[in-house]
MDTraj code that builds the backbone (N, CA, C; nanometers):
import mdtraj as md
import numpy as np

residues = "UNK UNK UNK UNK UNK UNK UNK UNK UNK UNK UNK UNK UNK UNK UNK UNK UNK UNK UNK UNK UNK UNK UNK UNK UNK UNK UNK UNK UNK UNK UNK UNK UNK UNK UNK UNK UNK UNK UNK UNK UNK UNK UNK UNK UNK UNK UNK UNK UNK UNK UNK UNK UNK UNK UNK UNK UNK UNK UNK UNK UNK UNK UNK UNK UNK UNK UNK UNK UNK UNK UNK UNK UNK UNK UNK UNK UNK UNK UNK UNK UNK UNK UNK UNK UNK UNK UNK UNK UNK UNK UNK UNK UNK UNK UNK UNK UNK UNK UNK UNK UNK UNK UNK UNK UNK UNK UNK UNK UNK UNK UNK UNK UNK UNK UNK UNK UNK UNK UNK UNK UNK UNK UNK UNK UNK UNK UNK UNK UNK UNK UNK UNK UNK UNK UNK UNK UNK UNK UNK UNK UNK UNK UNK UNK UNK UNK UNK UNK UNK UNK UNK UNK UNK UNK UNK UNK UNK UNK UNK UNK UNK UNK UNK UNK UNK UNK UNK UNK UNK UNK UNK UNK UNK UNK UNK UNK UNK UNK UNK UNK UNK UNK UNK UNK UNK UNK UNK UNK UNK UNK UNK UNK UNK UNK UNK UNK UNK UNK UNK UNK UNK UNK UNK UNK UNK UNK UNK UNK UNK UNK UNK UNK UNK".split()
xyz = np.array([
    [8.5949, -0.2538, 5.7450],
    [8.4765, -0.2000, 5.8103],
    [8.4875, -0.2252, 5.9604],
    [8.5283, -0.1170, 6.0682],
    [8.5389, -0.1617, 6.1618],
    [8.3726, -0.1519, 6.2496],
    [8.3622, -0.2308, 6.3216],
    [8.1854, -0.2552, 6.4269],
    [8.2456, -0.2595, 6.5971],
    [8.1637, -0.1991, 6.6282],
    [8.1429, -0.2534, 6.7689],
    [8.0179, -0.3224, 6.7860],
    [8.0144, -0.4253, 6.9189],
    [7.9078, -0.4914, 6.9321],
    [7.8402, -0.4642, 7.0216],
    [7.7310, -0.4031, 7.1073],
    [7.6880, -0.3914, 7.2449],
    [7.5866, -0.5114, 7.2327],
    [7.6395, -0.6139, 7.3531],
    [7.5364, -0.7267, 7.3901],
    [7.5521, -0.7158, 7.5311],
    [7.4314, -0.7193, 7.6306],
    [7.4664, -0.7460, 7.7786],
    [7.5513, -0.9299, 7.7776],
    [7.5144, -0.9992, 7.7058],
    [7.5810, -1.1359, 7.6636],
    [7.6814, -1.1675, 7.6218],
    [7.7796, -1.2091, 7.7348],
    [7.9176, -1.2407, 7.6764],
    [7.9466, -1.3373, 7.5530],
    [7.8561, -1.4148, 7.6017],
    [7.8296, -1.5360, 7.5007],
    [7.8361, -1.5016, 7.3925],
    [7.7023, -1.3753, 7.3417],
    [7.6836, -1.3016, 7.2539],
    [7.7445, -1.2628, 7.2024],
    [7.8388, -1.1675, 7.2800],
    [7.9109, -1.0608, 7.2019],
    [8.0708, -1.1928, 7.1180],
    [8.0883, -1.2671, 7.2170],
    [8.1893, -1.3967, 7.1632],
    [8.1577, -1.4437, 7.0281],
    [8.0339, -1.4626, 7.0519],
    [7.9837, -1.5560, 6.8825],
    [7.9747, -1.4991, 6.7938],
    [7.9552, -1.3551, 6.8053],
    [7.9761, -1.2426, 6.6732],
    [8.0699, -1.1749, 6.6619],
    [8.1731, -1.2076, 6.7648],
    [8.3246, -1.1721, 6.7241],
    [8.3770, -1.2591, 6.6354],
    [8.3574, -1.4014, 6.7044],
    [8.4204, -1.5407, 6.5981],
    [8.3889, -1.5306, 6.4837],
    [8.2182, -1.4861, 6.4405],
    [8.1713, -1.4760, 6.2895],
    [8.2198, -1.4281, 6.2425],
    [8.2561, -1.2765, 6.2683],
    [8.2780, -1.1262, 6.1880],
    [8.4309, -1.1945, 6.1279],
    [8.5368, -1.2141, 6.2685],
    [8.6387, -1.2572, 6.2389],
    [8.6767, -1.3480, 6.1320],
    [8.5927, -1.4286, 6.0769],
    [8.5935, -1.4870, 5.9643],
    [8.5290, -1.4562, 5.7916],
    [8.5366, -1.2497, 5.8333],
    [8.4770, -1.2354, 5.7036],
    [8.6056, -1.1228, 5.6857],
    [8.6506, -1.1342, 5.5485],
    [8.7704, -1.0258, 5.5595],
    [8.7158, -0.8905, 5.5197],
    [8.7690, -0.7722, 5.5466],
    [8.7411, -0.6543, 5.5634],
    [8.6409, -0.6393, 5.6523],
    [8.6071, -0.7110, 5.7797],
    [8.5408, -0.6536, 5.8846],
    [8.6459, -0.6524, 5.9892],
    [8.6764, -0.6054, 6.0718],
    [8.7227, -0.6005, 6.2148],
    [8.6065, -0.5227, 6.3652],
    [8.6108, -0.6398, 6.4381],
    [8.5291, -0.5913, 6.6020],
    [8.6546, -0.4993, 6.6288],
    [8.6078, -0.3455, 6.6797],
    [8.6939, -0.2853, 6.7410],
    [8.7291, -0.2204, 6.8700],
    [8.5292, -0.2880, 6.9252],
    [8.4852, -0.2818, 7.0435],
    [8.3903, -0.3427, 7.0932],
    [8.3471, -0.3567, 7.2299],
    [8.2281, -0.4198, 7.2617],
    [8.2195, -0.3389, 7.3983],
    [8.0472, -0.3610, 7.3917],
    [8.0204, -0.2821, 7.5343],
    [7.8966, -0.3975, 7.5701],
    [7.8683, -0.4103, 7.7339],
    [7.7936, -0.4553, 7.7823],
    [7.6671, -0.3922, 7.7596],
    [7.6549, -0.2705, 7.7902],
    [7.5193, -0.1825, 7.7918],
    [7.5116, -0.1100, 7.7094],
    [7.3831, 0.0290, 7.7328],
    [7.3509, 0.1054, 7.6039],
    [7.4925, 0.2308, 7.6365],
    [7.4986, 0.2406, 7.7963],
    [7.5826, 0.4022, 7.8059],
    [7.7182, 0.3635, 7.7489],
    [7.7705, 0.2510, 7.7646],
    [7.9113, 0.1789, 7.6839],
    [7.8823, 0.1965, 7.5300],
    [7.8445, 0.1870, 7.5001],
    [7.7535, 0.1655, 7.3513],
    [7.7720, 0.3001, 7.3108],
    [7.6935, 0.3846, 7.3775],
    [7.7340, 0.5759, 7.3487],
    [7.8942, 0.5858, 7.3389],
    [7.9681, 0.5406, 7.4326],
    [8.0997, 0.5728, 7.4820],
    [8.1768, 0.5495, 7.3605],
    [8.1657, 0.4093, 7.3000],
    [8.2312, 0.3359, 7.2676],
    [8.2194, 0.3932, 7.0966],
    [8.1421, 0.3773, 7.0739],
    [8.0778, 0.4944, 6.9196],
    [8.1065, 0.6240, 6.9063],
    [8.1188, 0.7077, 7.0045],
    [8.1794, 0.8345, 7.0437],
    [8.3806, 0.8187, 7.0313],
    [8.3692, 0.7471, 7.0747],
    [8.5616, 0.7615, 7.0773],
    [8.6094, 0.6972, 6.9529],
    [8.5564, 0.5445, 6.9139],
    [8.6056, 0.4737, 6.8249],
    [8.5221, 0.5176, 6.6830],
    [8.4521, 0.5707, 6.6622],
    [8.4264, 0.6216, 6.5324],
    [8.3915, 0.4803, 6.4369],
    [8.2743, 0.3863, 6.4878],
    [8.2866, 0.2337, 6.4268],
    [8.2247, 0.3412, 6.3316],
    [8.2321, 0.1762, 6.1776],
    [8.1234, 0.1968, 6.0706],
    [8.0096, 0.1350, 6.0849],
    [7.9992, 0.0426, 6.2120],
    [7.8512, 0.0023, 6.2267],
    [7.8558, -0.0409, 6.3835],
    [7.7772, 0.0165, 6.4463],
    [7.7092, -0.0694, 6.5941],
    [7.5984, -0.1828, 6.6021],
    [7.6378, -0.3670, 6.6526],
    [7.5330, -0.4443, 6.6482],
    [7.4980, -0.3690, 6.7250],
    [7.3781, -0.4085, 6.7941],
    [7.3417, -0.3307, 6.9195],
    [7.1709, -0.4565, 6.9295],
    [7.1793, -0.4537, 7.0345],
    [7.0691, -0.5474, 7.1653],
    [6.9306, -0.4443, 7.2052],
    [6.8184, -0.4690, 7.1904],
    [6.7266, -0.4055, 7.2342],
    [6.7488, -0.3644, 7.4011],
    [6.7427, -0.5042, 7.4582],
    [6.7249, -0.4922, 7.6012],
    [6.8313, -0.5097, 7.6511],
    [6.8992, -0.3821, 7.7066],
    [7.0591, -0.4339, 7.8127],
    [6.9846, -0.3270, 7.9540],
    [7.1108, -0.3624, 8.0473],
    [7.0778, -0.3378, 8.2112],
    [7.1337, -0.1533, 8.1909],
    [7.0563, -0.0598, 8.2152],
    [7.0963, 0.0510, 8.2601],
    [7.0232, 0.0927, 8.1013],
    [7.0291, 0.1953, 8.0592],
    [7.0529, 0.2316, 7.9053],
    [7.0089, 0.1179, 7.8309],
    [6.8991, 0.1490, 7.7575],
    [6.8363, 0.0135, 7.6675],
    [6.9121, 0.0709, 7.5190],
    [6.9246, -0.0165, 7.4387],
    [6.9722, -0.0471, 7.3280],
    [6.8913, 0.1005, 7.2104],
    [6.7538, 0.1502, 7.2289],
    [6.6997, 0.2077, 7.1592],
    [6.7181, 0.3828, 7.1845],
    [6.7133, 0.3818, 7.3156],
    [6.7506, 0.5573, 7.3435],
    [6.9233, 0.5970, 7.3130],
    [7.0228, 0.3917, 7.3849],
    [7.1722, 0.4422, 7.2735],
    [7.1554, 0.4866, 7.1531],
    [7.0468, 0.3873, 7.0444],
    [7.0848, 0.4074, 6.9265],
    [7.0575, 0.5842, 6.8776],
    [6.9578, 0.6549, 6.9644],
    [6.8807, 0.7540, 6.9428],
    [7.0224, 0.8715, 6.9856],
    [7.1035, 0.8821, 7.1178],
    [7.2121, 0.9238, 7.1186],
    [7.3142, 0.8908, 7.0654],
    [7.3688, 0.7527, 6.9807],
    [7.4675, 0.7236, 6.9309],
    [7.4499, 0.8408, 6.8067],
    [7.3346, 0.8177, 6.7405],
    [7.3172, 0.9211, 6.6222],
    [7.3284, 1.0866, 6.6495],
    [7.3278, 1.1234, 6.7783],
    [7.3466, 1.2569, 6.7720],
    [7.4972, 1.2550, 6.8216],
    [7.5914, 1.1903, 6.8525],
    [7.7359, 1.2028, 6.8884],
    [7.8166, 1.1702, 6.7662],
    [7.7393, 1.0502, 6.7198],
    [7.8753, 0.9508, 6.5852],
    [7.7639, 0.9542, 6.4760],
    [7.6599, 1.0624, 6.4494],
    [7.6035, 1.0379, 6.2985],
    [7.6725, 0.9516, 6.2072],
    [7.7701, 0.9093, 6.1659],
    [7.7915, 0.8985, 6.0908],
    [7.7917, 0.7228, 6.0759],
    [7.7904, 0.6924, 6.1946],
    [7.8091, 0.5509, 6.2389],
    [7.6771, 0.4660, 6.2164],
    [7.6509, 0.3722, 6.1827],
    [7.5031, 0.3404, 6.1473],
    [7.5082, 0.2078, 6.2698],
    [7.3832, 0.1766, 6.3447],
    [7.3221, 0.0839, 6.4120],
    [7.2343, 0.0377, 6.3237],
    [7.2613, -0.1052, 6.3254],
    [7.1740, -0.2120, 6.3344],
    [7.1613, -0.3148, 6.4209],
    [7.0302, -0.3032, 6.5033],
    [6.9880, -0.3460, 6.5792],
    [6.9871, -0.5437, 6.5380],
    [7.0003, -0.6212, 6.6630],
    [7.0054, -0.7467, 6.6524],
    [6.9344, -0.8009, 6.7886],
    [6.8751, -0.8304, 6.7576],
    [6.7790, -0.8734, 6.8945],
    [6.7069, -0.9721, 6.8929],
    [6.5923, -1.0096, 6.9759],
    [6.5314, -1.2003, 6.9859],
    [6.3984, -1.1042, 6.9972],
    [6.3679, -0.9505, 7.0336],
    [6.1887, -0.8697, 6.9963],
    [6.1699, -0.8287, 6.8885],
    [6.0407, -0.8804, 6.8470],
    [5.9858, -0.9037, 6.6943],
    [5.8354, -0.7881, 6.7544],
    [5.8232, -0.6938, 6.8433],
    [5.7028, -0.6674, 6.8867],
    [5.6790, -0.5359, 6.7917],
    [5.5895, -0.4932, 6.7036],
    [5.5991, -0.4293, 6.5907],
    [5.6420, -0.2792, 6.6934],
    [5.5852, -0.2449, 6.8583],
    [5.6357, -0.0983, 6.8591],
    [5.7713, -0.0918, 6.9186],
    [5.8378, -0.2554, 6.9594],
    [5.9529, -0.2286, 6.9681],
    [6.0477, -0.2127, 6.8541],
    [6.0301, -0.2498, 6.7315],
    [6.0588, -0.2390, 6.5820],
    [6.0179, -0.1127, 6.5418],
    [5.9656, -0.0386, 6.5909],
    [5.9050, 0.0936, 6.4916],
    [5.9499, 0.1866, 6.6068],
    [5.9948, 0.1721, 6.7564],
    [6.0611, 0.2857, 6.8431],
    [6.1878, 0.2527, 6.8014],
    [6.2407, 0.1967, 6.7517],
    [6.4163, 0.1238, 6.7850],
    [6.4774, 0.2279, 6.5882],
    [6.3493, 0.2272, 6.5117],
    [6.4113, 0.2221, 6.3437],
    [6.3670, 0.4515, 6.3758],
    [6.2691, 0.4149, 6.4522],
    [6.2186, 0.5829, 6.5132],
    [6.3474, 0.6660, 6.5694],
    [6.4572, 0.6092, 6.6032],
    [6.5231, 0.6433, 6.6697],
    [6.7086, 0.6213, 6.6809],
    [6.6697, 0.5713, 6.5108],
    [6.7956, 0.6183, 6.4223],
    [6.8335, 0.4884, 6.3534],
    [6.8277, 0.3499, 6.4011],
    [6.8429, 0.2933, 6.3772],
    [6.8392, 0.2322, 6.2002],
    [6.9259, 0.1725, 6.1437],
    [6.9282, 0.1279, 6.0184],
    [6.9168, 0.0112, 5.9571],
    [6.8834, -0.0775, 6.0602],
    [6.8320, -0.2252, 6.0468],
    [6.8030, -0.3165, 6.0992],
    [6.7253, -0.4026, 6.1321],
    [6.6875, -0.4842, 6.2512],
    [6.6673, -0.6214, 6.1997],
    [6.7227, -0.7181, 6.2275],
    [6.7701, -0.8059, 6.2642],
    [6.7350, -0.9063, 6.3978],
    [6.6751, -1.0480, 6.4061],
    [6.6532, -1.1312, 6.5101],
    [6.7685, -1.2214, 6.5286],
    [6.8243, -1.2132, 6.6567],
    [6.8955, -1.3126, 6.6800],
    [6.8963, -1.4499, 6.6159],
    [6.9593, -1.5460, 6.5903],
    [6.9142, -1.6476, 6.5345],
    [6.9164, -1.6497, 6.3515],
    [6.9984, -1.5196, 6.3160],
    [6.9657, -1.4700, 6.1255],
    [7.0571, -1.5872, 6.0942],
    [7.0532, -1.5877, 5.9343],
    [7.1808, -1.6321, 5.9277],
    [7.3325, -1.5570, 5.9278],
    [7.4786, -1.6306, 5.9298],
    [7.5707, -1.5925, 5.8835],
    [7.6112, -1.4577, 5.7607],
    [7.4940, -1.5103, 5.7313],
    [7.5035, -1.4203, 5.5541],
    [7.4162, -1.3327, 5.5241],
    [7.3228, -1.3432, 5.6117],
    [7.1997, -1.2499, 5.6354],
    [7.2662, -1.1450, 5.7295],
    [7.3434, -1.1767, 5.7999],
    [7.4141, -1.0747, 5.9226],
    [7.5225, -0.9654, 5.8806],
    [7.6052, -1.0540, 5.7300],
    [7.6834, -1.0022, 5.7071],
    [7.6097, -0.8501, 5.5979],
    [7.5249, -0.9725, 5.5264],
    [7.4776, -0.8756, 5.4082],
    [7.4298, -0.7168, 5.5055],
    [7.3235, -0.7762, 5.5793],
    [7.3156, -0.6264, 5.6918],
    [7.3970, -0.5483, 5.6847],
    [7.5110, -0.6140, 5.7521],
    [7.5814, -0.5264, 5.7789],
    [7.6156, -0.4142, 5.6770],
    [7.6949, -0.4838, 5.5491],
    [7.7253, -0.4374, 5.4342],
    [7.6263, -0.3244, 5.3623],
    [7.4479, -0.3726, 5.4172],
    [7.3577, -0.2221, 5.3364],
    [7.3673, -0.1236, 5.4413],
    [7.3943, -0.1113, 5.5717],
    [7.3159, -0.0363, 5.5860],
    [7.4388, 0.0316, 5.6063],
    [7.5793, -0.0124, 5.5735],
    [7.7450, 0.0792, 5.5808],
    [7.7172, 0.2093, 5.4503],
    [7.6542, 0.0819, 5.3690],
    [7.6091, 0.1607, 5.2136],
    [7.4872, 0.2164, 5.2517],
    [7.4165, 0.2743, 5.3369],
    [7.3153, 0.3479, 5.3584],
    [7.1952, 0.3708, 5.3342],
    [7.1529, 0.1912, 5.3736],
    [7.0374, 0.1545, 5.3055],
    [6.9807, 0.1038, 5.4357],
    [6.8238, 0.0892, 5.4396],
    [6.7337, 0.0077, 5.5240],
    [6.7091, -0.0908, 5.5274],
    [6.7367, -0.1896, 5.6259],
    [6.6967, -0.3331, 5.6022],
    [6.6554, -0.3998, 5.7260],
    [6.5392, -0.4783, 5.6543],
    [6.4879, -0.5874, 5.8166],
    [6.5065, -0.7476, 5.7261],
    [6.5045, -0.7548, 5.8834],
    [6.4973, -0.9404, 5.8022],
    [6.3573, -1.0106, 5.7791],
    [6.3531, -1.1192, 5.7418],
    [6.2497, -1.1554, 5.6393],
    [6.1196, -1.1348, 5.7104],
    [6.0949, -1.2058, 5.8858],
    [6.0225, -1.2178, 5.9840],
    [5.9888, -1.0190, 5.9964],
    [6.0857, -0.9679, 6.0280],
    [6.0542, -0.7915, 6.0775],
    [6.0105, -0.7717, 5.9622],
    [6.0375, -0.7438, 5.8115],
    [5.9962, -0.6831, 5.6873],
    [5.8470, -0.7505, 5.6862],
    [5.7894, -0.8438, 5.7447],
    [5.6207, -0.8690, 5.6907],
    [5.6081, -0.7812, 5.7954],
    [5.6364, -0.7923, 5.9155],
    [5.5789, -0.7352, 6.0141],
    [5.5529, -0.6134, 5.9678],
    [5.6550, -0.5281, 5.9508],
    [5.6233, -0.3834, 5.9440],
    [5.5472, -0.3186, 5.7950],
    [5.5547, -0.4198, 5.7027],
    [5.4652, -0.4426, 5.5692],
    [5.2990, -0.4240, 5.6569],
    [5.2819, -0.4863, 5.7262],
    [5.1590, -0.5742, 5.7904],
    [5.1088, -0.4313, 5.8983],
    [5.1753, -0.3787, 5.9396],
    [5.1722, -0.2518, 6.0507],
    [5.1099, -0.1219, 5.9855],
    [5.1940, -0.0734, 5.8286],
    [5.1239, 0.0300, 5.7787],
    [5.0334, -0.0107, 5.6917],
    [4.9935, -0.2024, 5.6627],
    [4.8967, -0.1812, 5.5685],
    [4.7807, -0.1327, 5.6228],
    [4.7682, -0.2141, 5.7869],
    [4.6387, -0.1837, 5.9320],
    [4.7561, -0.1635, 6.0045],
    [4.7300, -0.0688, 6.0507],
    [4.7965, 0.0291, 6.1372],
    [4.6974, -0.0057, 6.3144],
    [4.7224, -0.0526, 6.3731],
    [4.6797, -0.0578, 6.5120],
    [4.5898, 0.0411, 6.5258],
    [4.4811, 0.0370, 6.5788],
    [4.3714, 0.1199, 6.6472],
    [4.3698, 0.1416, 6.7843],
    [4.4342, 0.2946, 6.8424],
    [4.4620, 0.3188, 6.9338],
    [4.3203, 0.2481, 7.0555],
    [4.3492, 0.2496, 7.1651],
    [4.2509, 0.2237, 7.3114],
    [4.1740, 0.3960, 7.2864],
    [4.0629, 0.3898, 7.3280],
    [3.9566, 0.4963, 7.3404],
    [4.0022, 0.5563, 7.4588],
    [4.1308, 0.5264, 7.5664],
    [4.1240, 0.5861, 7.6766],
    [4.2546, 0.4854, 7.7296],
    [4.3707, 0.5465, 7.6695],
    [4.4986, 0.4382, 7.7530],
    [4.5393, 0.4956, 7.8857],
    [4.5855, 0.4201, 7.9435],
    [4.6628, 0.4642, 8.0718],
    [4.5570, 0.5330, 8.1324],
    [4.4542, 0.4858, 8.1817],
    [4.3997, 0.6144, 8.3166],
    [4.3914, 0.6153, 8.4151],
    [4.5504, 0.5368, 8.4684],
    [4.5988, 0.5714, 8.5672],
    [4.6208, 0.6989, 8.5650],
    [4.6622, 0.7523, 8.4587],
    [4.8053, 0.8594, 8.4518],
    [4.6810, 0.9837, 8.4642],
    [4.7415, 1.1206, 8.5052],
    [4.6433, 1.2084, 8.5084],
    [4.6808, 1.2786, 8.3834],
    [4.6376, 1.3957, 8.3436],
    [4.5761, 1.4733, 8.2526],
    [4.7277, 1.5419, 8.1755],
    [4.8137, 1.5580, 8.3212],
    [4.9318, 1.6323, 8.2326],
    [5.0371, 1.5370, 8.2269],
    [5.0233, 1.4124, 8.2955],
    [5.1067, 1.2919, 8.2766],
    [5.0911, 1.2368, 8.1573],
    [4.9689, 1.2305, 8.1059],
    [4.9479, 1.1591, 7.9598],
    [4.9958, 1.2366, 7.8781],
    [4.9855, 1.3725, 7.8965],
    [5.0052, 1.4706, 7.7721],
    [5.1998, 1.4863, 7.7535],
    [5.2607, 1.3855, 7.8674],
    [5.3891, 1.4212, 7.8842],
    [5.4117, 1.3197, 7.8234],
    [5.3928, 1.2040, 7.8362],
    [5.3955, 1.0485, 7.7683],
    [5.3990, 1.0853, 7.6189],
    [5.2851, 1.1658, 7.5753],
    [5.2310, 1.1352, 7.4201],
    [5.3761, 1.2139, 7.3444],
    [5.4516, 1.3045, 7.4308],
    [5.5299, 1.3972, 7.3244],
    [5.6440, 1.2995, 7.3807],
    [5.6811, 1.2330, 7.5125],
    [5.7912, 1.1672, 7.5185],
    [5.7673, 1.0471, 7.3812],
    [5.6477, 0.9370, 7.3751],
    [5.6631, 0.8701, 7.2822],
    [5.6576, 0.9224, 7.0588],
    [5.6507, 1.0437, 7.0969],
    [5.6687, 1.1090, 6.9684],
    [5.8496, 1.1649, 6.9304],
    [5.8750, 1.1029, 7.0159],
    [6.0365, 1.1724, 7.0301],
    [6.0859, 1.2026, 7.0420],
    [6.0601, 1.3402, 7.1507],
    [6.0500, 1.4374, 7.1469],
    [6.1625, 1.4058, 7.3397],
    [6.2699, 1.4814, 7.3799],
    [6.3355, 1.4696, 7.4590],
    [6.3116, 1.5917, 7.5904],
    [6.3668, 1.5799, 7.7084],
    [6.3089, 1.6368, 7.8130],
    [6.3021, 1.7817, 7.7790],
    [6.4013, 1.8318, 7.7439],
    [6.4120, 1.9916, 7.7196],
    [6.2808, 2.0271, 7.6077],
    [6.2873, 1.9250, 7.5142],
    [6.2036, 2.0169, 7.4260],
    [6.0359, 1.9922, 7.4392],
    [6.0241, 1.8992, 7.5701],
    [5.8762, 1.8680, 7.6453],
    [5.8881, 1.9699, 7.7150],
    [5.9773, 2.0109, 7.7862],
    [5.9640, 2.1384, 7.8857],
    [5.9200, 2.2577, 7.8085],
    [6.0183, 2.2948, 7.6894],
    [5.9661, 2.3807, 7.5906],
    [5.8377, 2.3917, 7.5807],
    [5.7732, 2.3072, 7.5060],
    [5.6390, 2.2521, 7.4451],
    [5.5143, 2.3566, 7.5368],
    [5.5521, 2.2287, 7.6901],
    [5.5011, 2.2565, 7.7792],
    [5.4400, 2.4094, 7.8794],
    [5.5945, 2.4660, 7.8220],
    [5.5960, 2.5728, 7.9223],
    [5.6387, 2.5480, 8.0903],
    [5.7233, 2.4337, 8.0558],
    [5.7434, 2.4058, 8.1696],
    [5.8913, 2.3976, 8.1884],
    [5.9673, 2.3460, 8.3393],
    [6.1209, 2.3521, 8.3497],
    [6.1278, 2.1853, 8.3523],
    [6.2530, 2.1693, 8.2773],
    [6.2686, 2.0325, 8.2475],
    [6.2463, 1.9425, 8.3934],
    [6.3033, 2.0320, 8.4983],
    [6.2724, 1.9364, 8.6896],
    [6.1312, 1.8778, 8.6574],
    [6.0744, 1.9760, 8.6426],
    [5.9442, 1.9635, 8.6379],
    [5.8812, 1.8085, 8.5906],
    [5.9279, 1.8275, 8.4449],
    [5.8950, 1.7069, 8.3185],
    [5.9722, 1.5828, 8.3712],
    [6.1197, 1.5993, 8.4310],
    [6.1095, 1.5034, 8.5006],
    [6.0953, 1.4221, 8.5899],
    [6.0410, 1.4950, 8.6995],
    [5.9296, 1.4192, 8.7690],
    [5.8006, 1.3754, 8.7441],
    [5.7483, 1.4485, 8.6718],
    [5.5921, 1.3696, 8.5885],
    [5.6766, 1.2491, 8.5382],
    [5.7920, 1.2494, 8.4351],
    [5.7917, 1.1218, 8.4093],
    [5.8427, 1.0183, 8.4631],
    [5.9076, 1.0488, 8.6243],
    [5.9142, 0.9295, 8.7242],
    [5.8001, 0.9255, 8.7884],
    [5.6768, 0.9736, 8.7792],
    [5.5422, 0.9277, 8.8280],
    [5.5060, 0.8590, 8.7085],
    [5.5223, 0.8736, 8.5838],
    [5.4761, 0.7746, 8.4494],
    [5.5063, 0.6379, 8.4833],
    [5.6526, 0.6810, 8.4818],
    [5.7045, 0.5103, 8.5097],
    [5.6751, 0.4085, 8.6139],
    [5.6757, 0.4787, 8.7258],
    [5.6517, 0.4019, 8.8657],
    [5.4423, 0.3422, 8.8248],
    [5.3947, 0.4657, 8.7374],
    [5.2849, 0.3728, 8.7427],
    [5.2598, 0.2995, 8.6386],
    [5.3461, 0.3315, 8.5283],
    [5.3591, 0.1991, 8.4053],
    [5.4005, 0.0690, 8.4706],
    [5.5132, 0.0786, 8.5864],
    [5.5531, -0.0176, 8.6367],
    [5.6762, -0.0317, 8.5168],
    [5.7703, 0.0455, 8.4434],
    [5.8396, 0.0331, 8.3462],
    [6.0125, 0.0815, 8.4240],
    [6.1186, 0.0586, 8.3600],
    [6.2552, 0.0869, 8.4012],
    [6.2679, 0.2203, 8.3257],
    [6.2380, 0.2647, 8.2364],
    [6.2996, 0.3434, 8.2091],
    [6.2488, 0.4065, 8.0578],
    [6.2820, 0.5049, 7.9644],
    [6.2366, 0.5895, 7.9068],
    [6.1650, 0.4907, 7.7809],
    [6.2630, 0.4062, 7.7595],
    [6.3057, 0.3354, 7.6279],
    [6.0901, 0.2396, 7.5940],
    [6.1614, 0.1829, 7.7424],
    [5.9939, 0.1025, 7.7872],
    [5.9018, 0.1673, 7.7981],
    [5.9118, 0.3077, 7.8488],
    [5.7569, 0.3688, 7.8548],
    [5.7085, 0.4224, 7.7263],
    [5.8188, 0.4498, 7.6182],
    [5.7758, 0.4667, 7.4744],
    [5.7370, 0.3334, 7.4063],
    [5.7734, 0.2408, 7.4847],
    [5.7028, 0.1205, 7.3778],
    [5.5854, 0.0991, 7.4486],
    [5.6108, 0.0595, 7.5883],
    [5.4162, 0.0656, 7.6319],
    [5.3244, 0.1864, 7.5389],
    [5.3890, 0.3353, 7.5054],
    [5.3173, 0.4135, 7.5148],
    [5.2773, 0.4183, 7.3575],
    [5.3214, 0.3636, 7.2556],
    [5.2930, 0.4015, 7.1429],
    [5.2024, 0.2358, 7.1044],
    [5.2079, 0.1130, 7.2285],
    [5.1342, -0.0118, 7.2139],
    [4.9911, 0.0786, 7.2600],
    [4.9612, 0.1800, 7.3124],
    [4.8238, 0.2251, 7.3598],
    [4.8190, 0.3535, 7.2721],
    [4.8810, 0.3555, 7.1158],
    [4.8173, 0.4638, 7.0369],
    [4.8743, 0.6069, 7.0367],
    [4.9997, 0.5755, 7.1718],
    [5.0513, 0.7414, 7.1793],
    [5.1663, 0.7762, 7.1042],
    [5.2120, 0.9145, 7.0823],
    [5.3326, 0.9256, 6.9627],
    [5.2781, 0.9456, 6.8505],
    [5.1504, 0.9708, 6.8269],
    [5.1090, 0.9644, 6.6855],
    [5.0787, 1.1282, 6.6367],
    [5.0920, 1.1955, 6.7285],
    [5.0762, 1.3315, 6.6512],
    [5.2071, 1.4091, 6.6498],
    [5.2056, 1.4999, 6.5680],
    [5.3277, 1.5938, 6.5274],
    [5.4204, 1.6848, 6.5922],
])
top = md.Topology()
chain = top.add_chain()
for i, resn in enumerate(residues, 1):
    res = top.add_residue(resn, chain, resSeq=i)
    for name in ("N", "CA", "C"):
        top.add_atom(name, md.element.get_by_symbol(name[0]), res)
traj = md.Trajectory(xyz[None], top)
């Protein structure tokens, strides 16, 4: 079973080379610092599984996993990370992902992962599985009025970015040219105060947005 690992953490990516290396029929066949390495690296090497990091510098771990799946379908991510925040868990599994995992699992908990989700199965670990048990039993009750900073066609750009929905087919939607959509959503961000797409879908679905069709 060959994996690549994307950790911004050398450390990281070291300590789950040493593990893997000690389970037979796995081989590391790559590692990337960030999410756009992460695309690269899944695209050429054809792994059977990507660890992959929520938060790296450039490209977050959740919009890779969302393009890893449209380049290397075939390749499954499971996410490994230290955020337990239910909409960073429900944008990250939204967006192709096949299992999530907290830093800190065990040895055997990491491996077994690995092993379902090669076999094409869903899995969280013990801490994420109440969580997201706990999420659709009460489902969060959106704010009566999120973000009003944002104006009228900024929110309405947010709600289809945090539904999944990517620049071209907001422009679509919209009736608008993608330039367009993306400048509303560098006025989103600058007033979320957020880096980048990955974050303004998790602020945006923590205030109720993403929820329609």
């Amino acid at each position: 079973m060959r994996i690549v690992l994307a950790d911004d953490h050398p450390v990281v990516r070291g300590g789950l080379r040493a593990l893997l290396a000690t389970i037979d029929g796995l081989e590391v066949v790559g590692e990337a610092p960030d999410g756009e390495a992460a695309v690269r690296e899944a695209q050429l090497l054809r792994p059977d599984v990507v660890l992959m990091d929520v938060r790296m510098p450039g490209l977050g771990g959740v919009e890779a996993t969302r393009r890893i799946r449209e380049v290397a379908p075939e390749t499954a991510v499971l996410m490994l990370t230290m955020y337990d925040d239910n909409a960073t868990v429900l944008t990250a599994m939204q967006a192709g992902a096949r299992g999530y995992l907290l830093k800190g699992a065990e040895q055997g908990e990491i491996i077994g992962a690995i092993h379902a989700v090669m076999a094409g199965q869903v899995i969280f670990g013990p801490g994420i599985a109440g969580l997201v048990l706990d999420y659709f039993a009460a489902p969060p009750v959106p704010v009566a009025e999120p973000f009003p900073e944002l104006t009228a066609r900024e929110h309405e750009i947010l709600d289809l970015l945090a539904s999944g929905r990517r620049t071209a087919a907001i422009a679509e939607r919209l009736f608008l040219s993608p330039k367009t959509v993306s400048n509303h959503l560098t006025n989103v961000f600058a007033k979320l105060e957020v880096a980048d797409r990955t974050e303004a879908i998790i602020r945006a679905r923590e205030g109720g947005l993403g929820l329609s069709p």
